[in-house]
C-alpha positions in Angstrom: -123.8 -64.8 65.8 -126.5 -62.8 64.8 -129.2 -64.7 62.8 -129.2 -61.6 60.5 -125.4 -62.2 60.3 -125.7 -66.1 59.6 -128.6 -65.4 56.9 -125.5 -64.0 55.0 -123.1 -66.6 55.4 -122.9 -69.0 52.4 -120.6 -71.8 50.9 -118.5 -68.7 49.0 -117.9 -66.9 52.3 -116.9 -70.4 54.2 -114.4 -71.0 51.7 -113.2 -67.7 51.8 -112.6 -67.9 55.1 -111.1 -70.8 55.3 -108.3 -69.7 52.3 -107.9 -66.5 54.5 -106.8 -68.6 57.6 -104.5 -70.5 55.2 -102.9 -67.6 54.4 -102.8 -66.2 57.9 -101.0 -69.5 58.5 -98.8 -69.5 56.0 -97.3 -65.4 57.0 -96.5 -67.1 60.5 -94.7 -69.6 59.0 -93.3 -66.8 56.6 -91.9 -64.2 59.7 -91.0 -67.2 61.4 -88.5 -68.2 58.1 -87.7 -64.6 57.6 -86.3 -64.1 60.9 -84.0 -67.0 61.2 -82.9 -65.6 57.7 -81.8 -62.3 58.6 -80.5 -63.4 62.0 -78.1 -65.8 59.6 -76.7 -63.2 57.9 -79.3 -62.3 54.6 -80.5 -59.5 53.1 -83.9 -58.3 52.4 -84.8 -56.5 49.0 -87.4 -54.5 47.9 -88.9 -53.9 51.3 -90.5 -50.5 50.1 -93.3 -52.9 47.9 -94.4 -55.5 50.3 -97.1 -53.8 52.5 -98.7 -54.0 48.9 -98.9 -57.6 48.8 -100.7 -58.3 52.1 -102.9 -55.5 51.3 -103.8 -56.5 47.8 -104.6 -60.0 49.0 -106.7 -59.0 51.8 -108.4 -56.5 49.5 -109.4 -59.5 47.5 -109.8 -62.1 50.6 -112.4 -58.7 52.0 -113.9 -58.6 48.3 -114.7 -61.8 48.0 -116.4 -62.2 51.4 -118.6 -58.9 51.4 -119.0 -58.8 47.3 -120.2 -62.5 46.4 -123.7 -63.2 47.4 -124.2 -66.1 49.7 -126.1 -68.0 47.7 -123.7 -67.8 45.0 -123.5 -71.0 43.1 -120.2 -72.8 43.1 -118.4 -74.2 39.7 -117.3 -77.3 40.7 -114.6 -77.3 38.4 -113.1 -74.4 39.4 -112.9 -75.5 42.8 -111.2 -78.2 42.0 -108.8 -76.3 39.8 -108.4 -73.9 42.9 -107.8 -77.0 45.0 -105.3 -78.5 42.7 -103.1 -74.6 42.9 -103.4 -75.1 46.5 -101.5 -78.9 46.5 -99.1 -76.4 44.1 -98.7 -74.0 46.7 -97.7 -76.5 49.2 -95.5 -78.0 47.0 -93.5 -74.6 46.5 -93.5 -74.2 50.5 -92.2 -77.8 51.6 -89.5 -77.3 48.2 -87.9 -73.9 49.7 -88.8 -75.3 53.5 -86.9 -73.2 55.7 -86.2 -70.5 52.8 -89.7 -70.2 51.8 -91.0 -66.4 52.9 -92.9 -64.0 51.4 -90.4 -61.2 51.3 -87.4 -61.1 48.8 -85.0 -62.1 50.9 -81.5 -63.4 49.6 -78.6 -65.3 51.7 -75.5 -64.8 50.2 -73.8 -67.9 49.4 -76.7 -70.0 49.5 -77.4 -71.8 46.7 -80.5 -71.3 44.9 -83.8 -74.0 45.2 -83.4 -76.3 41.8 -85.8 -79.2 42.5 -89.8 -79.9 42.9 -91.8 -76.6 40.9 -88.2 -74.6 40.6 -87.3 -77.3 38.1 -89.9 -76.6 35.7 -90.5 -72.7 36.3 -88.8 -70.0 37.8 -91.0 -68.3 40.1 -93.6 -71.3 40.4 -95.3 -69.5 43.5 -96.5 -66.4 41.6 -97.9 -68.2 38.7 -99.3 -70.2 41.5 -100.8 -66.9 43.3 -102.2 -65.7 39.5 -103.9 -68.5 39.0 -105.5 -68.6 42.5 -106.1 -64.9 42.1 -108.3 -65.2 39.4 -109.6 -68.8 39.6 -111.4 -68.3 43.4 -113.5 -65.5 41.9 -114.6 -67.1 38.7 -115.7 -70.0 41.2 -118.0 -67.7 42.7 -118.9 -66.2 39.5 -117.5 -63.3 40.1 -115.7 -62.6 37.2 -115.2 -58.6 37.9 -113.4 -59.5 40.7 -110.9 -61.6 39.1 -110.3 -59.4 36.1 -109.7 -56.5 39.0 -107.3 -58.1 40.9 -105.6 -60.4 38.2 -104.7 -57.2 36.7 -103.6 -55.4 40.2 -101.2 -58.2 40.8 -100.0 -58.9 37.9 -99.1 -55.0 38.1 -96.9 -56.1 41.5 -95.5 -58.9 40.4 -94.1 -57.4 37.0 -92.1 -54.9 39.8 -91.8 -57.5 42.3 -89.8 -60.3 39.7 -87.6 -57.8 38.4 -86.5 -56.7 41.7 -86.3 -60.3 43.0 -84.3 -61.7 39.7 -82.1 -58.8 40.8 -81.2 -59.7 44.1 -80.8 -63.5 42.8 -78.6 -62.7 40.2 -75.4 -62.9 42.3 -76.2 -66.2 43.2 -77.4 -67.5 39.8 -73.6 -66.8 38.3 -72.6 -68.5 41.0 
């Protein structure tokens, strides 16, 4: 790279980086789950909405990388809170394991995921995302860009739940 180009890369854009290859990681392992879903007979819901979600969280992935100044100090504590969602996170993934996408996608019959996070919450993952959402930024400092997309999210998600508890419902009377 460019020295011009290194110059500008800090500890905030390394760890933004590395959270964006998680996440490129982890829609793989989504289309992967999705597919063997449909191909067993489910349904996907709410299709219309999800470009937003990959678009709002590379908006904020994009933000965070051109926005916070390299030499932005880190709060320790925060990044460790930020860690501690991420153990949550993967907790939520190996719980639903081969259900686990990031489209609303329902299999009729199926019975719903009761154990690990789904115990304790309905939709662990999304207060999962919130947190992460507005955590990583204040880590940085950037509290702007936490309140910003905090508020865009939580925006999707109020439509997102109500659509998903929808689809569920069927399966939850079951």
């Amino acid at each position: 790279m460019p020295s011009a180009v290194m110059a500008e890369i800090g500890w905030p854009q390394l760890i933004v980086l590395l959270v964006a290859a998680q996440r490129l990681g982890e829609l793989v392992l989504a289309n992967r789950n999705t597919a063997r879903l449909l191909a067993r007979g489910a349904v996907e819901v709410g299709a219309g909405h999800y470009p937003l979600f990959p678009l709002l969280h590379g908006s904020w992935l994009l933000a965070l990388l051109l926005l916070v100044p390299a030499q932005a100090s880190i709060h320790a504590g925060l990044l460790l809170l930020f860690l501690l969602l991420q153990a949550g996170r993967v907790w939520v993934i190996a719980t639903l394991g081969r259900f686990w996408t990031t489209r609303i996608i329902t299999l009729p019959g199926a019975p719903l995921v009761r154990r690990g996070p789904f115990r304790l919450v309905r939709h662990p993952n999304y207060l999962i995302v919130a947190g992460e959402i507005a955590v990583l930024p204040l880590a940085f400092g950037a509290w702007e860009l936490a309140l910003l997309f905090s508020l865009l999210n939580a925006a999707l998600l109020a439509y997102r739940i109500r659509r998903e508890e929808a689809a569920l419902a069927p399966r939850r009377a079951g």
